[in-house]
N, CA, C and O atoms as a MOPAC input file, in Angstrom:
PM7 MOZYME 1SCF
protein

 N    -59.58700 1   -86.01400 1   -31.96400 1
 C    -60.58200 1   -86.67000 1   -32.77300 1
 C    -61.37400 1   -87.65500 1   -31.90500 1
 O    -60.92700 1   -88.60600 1   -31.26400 1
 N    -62.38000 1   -87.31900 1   -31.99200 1
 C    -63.37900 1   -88.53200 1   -30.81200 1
 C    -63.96400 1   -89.54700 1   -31.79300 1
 O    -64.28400 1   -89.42200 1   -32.97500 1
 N    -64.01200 1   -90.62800 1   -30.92900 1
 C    -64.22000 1   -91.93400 1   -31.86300 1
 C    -65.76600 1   -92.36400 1   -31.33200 1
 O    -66.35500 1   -91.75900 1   -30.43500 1
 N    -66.25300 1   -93.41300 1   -31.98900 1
 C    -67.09000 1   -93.91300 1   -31.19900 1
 C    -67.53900 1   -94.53700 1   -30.15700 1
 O    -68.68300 1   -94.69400 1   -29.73200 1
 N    -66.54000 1   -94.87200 1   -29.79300 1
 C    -65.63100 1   -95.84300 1   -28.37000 1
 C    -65.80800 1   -94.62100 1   -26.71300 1
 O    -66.11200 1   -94.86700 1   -25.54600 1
 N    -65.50400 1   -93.57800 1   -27.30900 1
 C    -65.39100 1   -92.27800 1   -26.67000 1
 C    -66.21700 1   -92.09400 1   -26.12100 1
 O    -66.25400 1   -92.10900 1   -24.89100 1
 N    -67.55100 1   -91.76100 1   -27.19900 1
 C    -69.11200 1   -91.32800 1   -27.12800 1
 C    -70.00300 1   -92.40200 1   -25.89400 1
 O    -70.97800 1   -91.98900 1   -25.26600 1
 N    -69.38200 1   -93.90700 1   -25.72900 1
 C    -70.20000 1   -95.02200 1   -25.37900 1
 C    -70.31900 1   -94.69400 1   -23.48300 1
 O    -69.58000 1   -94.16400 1   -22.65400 1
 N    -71.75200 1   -95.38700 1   -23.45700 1
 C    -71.34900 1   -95.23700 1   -21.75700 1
 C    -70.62500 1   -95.83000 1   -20.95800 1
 O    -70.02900 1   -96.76800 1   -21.48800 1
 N    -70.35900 1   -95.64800 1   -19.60400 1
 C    -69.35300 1   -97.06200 1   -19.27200 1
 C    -70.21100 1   -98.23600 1   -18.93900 1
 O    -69.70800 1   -99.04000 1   -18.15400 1
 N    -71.55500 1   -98.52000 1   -19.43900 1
 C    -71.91300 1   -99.49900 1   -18.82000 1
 C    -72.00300 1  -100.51900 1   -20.56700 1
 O    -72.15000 1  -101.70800 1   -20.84900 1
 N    -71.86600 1   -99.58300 1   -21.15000 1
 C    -71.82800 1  -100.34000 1   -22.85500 1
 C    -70.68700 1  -100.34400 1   -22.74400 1
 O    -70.39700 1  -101.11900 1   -23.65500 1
 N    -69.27200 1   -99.90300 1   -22.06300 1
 C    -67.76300 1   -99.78200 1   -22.57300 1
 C    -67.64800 1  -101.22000 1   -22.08000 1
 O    -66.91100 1  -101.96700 1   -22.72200 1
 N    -68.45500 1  -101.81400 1   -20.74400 1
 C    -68.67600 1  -102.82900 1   -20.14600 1
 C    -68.60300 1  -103.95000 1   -20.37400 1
 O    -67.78000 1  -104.82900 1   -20.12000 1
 N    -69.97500 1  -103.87700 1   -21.13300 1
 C    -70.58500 1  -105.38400 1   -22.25900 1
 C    -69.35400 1  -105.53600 1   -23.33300 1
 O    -68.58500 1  -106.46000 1   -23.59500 1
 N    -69.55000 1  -103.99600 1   -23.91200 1
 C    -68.31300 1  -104.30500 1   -24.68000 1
 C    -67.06200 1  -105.29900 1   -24.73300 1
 O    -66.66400 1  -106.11800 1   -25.56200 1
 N    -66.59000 1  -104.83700 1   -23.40000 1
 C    -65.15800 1  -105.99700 1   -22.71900 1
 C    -65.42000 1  -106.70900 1   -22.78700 1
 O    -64.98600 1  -107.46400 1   -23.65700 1
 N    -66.25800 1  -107.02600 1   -22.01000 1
 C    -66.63900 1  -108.72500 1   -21.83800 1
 C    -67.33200 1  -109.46900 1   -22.68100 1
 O    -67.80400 1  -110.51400 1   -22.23200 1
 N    -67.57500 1  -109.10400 1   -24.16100 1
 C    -68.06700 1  -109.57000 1   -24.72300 1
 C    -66.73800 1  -110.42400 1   -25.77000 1
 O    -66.65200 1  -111.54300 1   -26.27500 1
 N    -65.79200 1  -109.11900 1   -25.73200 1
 C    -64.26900 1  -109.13100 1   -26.48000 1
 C    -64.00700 1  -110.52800 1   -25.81600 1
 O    -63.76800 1  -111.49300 1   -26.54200 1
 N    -64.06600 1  -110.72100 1   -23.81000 1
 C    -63.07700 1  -111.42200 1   -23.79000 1
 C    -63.76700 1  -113.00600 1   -23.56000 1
 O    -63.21700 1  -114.03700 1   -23.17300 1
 N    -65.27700 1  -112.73500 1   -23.98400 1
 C    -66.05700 1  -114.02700 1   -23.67900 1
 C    -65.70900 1  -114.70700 1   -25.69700 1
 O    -65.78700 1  -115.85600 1   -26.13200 1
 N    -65.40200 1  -113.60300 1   -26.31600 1
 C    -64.85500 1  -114.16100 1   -27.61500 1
 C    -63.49800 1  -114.72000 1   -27.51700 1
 O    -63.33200 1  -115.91400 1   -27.76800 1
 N    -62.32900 1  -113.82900 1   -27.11400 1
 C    -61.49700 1  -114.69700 1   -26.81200 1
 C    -61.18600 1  -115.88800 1   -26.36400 1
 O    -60.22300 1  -116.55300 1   -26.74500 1
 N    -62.30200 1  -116.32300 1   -25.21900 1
 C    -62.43300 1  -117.77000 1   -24.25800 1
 C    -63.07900 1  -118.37900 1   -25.75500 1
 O    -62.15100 1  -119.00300 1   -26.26900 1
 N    -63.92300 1  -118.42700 1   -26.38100 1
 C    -64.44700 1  -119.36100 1   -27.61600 1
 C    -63.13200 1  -119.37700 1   -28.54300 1
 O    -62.83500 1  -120.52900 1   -28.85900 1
 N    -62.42100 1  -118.57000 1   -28.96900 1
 C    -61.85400 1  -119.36700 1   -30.08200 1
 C    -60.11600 1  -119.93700 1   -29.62100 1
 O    -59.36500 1  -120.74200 1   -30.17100 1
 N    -59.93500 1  -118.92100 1   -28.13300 1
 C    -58.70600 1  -119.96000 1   -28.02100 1
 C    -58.62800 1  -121.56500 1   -27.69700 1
 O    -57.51400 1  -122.08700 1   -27.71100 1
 N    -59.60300 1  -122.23600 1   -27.45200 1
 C    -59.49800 1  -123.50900 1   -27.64600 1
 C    -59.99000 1  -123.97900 1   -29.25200 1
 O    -60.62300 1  -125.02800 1   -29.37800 1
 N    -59.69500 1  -123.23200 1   -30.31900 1
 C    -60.20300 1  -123.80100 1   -31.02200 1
 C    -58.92400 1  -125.44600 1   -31.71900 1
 O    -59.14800 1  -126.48100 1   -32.34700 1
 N    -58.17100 1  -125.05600 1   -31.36000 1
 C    -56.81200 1  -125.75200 1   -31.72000 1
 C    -57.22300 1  -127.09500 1   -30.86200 1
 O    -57.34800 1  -128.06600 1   -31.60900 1
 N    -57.38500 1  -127.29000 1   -29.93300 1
 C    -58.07400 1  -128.49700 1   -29.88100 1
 C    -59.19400 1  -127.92000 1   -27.85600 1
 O    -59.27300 1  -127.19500 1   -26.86400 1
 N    -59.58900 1  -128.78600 1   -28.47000 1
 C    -61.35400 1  -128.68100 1   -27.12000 1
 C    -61.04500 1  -129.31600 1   -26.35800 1
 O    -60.44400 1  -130.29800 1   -26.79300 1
 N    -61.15400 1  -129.27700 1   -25.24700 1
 C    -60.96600 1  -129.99900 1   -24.11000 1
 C    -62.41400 1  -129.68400 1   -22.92600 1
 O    -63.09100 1  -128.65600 1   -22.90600 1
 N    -62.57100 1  -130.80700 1   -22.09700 1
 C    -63.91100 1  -130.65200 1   -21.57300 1
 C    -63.48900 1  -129.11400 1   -20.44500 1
 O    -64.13200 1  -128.07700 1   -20.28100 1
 N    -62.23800 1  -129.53900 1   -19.87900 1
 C    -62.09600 1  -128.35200 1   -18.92800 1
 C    -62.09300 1  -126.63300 1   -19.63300 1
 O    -62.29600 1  -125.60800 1   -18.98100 1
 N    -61.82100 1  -126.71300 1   -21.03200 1
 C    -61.87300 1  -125.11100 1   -21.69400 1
 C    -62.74600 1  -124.85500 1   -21.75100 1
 O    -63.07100 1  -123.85600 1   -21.11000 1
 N    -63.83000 1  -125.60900 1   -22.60600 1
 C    -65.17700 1  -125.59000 1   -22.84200 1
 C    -65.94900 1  -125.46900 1   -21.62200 1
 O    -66.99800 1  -124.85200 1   -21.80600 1
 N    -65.80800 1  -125.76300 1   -20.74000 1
 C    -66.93400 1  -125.42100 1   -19.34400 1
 C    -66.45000 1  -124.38900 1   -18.85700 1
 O    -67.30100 1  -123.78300 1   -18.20500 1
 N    -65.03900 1  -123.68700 1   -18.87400 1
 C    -64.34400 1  -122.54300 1   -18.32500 1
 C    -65.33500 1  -121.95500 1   -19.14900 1
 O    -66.39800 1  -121.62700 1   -18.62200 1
 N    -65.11700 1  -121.73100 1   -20.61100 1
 C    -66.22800 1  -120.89600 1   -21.78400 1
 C    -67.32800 1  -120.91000 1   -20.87200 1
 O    -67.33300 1  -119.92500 1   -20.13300 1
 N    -68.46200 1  -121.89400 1   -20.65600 1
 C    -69.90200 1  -121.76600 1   -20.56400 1
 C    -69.84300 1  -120.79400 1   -19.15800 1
 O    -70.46000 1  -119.74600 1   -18.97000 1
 N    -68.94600 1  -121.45100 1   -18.28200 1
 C    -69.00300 1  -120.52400 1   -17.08000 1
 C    -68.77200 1  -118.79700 1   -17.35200 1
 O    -69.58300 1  -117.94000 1   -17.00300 1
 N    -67.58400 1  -118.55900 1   -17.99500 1
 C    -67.31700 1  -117.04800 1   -18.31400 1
 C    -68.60100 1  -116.59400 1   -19.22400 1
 O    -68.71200 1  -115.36800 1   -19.19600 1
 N    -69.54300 1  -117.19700 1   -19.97500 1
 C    -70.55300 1  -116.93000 1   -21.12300 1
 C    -71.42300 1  -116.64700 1   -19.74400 1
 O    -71.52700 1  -115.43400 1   -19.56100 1
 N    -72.10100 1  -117.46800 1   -18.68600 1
 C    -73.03300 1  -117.13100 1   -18.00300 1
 C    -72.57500 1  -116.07800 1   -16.75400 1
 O    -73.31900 1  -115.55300 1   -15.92600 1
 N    -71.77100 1  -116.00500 1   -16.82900 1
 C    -71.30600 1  -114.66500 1   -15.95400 1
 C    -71.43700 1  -113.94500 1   -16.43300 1
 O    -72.16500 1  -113.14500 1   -15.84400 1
 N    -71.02500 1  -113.53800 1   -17.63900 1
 C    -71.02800 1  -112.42600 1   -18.46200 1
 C    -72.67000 1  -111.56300 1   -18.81000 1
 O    -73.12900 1  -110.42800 1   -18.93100 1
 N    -73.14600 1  -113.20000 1   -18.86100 1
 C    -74.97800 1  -112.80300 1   -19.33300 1
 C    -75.31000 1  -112.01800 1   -17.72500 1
 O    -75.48300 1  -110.80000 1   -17.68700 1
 N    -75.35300 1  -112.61600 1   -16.82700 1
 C    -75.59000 1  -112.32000 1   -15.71700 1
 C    -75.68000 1  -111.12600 1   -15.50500 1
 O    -76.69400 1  -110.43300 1   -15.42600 1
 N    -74.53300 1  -110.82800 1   -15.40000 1
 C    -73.58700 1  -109.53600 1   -14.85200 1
 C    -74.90600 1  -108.30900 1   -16.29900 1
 O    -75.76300 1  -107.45900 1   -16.05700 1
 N    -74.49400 1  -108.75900 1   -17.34300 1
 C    -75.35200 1  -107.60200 1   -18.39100 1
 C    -76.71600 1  -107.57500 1   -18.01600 1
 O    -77.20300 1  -106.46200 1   -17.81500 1
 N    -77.61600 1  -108.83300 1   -17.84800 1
 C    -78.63300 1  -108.60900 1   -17.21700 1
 C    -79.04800 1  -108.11100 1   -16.08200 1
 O    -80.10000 1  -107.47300 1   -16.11900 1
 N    -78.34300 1  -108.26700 1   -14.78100 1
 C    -78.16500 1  -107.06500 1   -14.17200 1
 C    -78.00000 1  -105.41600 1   -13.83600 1
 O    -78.52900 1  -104.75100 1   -12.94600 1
 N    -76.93700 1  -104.97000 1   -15.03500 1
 C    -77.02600 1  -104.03300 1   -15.74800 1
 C    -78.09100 1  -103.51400 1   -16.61300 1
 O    -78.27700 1  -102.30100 1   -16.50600 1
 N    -78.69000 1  -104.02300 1   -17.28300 1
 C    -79.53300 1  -103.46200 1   -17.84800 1
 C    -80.85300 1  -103.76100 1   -16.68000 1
 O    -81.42200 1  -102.67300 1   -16.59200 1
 N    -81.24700 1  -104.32100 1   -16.17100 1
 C    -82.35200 1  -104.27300 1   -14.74400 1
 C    -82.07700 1  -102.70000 1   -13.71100 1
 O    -82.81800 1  -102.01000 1   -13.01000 1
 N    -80.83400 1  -102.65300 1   -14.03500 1
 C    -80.18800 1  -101.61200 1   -12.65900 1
 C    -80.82100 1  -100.54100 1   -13.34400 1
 O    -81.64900 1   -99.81800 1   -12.79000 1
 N    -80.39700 1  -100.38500 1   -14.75200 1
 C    -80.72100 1   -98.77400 1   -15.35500 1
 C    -82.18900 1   -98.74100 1   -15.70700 1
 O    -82.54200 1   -97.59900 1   -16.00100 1
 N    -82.93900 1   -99.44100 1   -15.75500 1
 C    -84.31400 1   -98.91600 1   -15.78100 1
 C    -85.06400 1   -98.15200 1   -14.98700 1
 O    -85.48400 1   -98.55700 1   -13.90300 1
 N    -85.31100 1   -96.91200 1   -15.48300 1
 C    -85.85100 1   -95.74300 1   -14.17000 1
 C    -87.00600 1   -95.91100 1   -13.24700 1
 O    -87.23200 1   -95.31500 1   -12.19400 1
 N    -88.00900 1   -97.26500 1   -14.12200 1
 C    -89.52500 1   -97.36700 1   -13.16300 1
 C    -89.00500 1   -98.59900 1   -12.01700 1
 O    -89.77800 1   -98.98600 1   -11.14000 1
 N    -87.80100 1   -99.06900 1   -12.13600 1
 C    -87.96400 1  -100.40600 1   -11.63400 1
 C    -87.53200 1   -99.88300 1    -9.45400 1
 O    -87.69300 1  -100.47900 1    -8.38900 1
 N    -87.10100 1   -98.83000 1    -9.76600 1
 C    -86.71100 1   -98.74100 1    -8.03700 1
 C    -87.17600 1   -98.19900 1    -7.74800 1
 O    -87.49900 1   -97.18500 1    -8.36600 1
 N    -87.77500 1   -98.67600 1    -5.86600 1
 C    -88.80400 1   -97.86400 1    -4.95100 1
 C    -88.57200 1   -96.36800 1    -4.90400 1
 O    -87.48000 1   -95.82500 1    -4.74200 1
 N    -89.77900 1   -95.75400 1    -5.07300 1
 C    -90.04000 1   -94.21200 1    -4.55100 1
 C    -90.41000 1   -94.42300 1    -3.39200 1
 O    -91.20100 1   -95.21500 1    -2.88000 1
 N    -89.57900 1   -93.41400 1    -2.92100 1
 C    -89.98500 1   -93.07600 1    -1.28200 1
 C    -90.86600 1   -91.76000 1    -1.78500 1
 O    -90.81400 1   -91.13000 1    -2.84100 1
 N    -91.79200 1   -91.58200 1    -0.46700 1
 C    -93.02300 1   -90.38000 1    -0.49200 1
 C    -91.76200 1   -88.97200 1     0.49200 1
 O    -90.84800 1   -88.97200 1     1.31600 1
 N    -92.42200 1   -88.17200 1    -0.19200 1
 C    -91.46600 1   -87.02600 1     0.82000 1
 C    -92.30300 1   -86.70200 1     1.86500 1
 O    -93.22800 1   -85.89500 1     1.78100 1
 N    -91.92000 1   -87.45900 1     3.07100 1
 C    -92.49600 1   -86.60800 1     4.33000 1
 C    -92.28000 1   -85.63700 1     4.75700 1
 O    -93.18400 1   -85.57200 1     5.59000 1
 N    -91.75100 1   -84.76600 1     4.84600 1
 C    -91.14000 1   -83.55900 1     5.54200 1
 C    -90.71600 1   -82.58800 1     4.17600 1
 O    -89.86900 1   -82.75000 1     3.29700 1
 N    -91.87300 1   -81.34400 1     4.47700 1
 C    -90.89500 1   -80.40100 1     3.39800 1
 C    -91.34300 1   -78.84800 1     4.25200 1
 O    -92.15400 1   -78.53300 1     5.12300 1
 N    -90.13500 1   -78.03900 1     3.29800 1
 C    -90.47500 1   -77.00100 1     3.72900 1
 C    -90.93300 1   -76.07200 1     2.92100 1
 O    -90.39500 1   -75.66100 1     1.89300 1
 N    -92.09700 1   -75.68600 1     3.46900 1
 C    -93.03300 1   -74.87600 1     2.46300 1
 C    -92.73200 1   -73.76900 1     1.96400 1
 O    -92.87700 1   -73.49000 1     0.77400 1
 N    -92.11600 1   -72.75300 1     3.14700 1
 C    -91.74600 1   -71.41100 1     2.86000 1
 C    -90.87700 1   -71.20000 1     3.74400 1
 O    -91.02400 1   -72.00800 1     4.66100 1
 N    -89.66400 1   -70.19000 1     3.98800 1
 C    -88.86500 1   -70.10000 1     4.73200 1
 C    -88.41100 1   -68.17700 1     4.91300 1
 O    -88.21100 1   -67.31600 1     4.05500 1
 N    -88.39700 1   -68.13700 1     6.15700 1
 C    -87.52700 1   -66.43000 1     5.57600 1
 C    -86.96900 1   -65.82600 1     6.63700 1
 O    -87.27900 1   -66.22200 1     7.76100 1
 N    -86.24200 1   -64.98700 1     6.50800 1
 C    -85.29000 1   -64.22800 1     7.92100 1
 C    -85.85100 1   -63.44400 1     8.59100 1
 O    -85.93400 1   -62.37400 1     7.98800 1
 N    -86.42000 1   -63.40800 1     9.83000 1
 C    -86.66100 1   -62.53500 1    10.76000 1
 C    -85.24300 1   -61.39000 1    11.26400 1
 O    -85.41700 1   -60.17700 1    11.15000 1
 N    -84.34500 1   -61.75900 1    11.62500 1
 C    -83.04000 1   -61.07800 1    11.46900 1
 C    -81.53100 1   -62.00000 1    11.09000 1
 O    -81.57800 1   -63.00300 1    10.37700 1
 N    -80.51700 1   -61.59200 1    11.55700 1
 C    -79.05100 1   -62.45900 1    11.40900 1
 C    -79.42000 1   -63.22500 1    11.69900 1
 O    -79.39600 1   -63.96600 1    10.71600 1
 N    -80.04000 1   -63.96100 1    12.85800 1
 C    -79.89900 1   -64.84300 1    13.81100 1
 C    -80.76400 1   -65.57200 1    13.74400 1
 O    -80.41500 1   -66.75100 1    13.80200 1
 N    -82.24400 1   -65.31300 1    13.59700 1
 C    -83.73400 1   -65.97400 1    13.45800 1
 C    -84.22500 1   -65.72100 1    12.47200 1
 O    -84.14900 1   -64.74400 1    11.72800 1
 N    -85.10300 1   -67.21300 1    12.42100 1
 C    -85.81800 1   -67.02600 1    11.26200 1
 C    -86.76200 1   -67.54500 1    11.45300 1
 O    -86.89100 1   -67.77800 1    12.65500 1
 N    -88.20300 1   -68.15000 1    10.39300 1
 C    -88.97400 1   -68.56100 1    10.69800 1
 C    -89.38200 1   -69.06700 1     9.03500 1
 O    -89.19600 1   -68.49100 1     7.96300 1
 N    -90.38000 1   -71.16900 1     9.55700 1
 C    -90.31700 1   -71.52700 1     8.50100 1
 C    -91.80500 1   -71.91700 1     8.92500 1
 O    -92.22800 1   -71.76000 1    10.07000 1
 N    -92.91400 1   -72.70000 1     7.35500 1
 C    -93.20000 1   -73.50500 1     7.70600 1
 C    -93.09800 1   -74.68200 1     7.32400 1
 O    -92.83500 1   -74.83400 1     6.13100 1
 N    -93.22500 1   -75.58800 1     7.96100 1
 C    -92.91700 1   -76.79000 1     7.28300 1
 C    -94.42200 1   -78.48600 1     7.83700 1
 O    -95.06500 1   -78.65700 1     8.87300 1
 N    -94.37300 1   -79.13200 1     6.80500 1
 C    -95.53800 1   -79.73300 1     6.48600 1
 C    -94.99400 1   -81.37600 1     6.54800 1
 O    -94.24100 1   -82.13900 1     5.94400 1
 N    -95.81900 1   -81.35400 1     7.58000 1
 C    -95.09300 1   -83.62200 1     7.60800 1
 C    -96.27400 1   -84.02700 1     7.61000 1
 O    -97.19600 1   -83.76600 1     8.38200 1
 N    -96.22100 1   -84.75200 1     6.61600 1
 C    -97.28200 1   -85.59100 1     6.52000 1
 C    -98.55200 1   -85.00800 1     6.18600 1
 O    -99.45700 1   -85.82800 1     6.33900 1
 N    -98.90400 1   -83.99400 1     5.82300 1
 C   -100.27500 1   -83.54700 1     5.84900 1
 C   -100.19500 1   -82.21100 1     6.52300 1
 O   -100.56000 1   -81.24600 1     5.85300 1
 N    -99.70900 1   -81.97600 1     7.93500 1
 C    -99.99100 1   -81.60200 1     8.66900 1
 C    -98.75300 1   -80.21300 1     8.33000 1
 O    -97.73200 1   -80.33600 1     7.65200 1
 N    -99.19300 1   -79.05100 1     8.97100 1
 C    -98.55000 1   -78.02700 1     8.94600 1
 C    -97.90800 1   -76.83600 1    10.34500 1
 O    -98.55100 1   -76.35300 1    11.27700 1
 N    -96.47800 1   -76.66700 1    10.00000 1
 C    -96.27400 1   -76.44000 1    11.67400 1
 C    -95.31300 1   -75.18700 1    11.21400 1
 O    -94.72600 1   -75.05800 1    10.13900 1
 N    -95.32500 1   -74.34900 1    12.29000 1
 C    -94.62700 1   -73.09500 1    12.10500 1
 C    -93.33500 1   -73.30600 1    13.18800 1
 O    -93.46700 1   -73.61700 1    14.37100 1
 N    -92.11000 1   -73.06800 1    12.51200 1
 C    -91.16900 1   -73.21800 1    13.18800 1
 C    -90.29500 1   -72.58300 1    13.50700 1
 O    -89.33300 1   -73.04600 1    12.89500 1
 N    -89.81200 1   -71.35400 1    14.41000 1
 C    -89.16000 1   -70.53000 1    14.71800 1
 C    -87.92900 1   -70.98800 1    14.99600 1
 O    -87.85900 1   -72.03600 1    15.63700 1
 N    -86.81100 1   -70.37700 1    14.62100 1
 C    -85.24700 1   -70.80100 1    15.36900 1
 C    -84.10000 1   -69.75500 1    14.58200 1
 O    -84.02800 1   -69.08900 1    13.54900 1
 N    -83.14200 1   -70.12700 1    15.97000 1
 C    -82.05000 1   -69.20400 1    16.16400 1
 C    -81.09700 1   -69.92500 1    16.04400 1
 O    -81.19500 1   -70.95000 1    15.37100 1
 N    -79.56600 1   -69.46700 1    16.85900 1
 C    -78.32200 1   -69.64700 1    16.69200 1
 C    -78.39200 1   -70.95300 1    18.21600 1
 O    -77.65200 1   -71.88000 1    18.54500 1
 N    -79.55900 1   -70.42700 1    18.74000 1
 C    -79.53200 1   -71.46700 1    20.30200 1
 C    -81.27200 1   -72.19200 1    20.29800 1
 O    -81.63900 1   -72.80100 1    21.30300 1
 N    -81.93300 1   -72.08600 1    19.45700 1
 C    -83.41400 1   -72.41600 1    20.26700 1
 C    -83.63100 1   -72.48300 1    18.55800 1
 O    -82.97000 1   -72.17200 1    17.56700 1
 N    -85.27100 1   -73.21800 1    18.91000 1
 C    -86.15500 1   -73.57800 1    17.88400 1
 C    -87.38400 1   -74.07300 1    18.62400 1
 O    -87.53300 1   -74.82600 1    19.58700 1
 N    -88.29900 1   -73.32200 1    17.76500 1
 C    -89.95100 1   -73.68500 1    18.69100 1
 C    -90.75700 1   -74.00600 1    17.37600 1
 O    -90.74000 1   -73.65800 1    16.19600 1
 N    -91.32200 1   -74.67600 1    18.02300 1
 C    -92.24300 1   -75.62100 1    16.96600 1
 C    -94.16700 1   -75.18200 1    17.38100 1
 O    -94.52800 1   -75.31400 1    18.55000 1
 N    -95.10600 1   -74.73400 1    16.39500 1
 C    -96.24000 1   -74.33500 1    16.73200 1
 C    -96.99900 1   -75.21300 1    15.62500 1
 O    -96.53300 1   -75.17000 1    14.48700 1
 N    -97.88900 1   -75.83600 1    15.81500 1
 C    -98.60100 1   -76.26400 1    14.78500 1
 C    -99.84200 1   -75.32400 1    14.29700 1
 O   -100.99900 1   -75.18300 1    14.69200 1
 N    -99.07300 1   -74.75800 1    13.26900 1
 C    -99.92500 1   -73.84000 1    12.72400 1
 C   -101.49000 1   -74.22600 1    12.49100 1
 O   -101.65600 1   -75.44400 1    12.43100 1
 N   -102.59300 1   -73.49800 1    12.35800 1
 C   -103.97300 1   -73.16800 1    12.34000 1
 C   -104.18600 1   -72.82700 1    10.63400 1
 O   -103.64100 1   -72.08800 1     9.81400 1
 N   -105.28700 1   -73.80400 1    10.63200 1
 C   -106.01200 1   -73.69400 1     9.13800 1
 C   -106.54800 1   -72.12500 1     8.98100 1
 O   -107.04900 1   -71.44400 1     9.87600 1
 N   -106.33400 1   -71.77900 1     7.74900 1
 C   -106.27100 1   -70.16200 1     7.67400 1
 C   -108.23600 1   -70.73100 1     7.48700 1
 O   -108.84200 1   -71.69700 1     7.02400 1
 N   -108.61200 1   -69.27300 1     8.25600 1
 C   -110.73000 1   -69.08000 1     8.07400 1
 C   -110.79400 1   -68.26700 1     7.33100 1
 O   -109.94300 1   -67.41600 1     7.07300 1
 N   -112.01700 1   -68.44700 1     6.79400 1
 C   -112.46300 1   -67.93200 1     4.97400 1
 C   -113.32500 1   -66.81900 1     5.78600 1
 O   -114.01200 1   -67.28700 1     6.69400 1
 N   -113.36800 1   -65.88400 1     5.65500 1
 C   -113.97500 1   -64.67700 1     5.94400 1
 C   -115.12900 1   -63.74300 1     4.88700 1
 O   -114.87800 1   -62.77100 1     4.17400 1
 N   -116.43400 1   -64.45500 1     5.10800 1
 C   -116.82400 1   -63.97800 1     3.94700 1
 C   -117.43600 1   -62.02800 1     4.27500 1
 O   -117.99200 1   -61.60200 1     5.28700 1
 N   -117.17700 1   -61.50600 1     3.42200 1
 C   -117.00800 1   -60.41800 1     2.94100 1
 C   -117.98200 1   -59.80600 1     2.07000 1
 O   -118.03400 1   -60.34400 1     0.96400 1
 N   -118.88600 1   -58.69100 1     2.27500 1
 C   -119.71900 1   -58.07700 1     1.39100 1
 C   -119.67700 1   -58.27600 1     0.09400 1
 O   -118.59500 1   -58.81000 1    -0.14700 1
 N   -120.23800 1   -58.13900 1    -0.79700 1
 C   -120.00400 1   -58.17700 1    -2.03200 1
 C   -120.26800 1   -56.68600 1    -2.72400 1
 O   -121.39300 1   -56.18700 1    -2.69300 1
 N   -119.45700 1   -56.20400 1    -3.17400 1
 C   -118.98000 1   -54.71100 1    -3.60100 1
 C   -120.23700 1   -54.11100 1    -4.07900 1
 O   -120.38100 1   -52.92200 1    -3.79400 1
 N   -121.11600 1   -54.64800 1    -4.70400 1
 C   -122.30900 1   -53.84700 1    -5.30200 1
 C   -123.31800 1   -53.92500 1    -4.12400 1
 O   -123.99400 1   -52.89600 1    -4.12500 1
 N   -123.73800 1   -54.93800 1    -2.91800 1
 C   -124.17100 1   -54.64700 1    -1.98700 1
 C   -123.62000 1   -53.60800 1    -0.89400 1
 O   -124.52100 1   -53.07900 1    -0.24300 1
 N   -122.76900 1   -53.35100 1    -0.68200 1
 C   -121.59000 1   -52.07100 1     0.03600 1
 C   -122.51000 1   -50.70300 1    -0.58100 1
 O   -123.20500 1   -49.91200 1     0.05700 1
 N   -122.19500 1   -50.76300 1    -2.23800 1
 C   -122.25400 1   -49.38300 1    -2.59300 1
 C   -123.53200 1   -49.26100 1    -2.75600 1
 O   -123.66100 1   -48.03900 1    -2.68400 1
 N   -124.87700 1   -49.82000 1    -2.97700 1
 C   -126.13600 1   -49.78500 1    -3.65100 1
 C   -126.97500 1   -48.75200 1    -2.41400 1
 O   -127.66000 1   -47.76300 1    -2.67300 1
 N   -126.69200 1   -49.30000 1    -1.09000 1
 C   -127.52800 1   -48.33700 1    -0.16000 1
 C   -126.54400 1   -46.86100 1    -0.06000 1
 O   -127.07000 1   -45.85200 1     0.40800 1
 N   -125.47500 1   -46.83500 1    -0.40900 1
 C   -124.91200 1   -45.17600 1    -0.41500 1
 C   -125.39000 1   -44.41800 1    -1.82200 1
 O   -125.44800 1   -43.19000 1    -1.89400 1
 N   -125.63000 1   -45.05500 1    -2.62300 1
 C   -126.45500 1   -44.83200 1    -3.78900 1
 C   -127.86300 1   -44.21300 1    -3.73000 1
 O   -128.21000 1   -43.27600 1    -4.44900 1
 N   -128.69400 1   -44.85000 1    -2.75900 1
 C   -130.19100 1   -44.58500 1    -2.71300 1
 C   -129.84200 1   -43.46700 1    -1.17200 1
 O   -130.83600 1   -42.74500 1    -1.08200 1
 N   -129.23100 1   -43.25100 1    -0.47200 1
 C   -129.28200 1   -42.38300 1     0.22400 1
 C   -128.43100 1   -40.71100 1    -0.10400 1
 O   -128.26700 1   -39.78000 1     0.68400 1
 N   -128.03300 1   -40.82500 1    -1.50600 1
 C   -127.41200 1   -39.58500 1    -2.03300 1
 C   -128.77200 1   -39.65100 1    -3.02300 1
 O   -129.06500 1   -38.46600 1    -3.18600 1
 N   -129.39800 1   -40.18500 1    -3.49900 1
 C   -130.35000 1   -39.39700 1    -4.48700 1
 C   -131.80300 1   -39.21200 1    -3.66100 1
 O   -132.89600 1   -38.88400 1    -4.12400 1
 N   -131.51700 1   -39.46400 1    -2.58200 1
 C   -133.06200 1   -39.13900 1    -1.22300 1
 C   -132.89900 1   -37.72000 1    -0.85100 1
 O   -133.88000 1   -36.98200 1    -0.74700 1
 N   -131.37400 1   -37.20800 1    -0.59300 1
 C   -131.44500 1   -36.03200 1    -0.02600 1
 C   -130.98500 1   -35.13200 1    -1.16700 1
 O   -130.92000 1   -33.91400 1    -1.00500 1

């Protein structure tokens, strides 16, 4: 049978405790007060806050630095057992990288050139006018 206690995270099972035992420190002096219980209390009360405020600062997902990914690898694939070949991109920049069981060579790959190319109805239009000439 699962309880609700079960379900909690450990950082609520946490607060939880210390909330139990920052209650305990308040009412066992209730039988009589003394300056030294009572400041033990305020001290265990601001630890306790502390420590939760901390906790809850830690788990907030926007609050910690992103690092940028420098180095990735774009594409990767096997030339045989032994070699392969990747490329991979730092910073901007793009490099082709060959390697084996003993070696690795590094090429900084070349921006692919746009090759412009006929356009299909200019291709076919003059084989057109030279089949209905003859």
């Amino acid at each position: 049978m699962k309880t609700l206690f079960d379900s909690a995270s450990p950082r609520n099972k946490l607060l939880l405790a210390g909330g139990l035992v920052l209650g305990l420190a308040v009412l066992a002096p209730l039988g009589g007060a003394s300056v030294t219980s009572v400041a033990r209390g305020l001290l265990g009360a601001a630890a306790l806050a502390g420590l939760g405020w901390w906790l809850v600062r830690r788990g907030r997902p926007g609050s910690r630095f992103a690092l940028t990914e420098r180095m990735r690898v774009v594409s990767r694939t096997g030339l045989s057992q032994r070699c392969g070949l990747a490329l991979v991109e730092v910073e901007g920049s793009q490099y082709l990288v060959a390697f084996g069981d003993s070696f690795a060579e590094i090429r900084r790959a070349r921006s692919p050139v746009r090759v412009k190319t006929r356009s299909r109805r200019r291709a076919e239009a003059p084989m057109q006018e030279k089949e209905g000439v003859s």
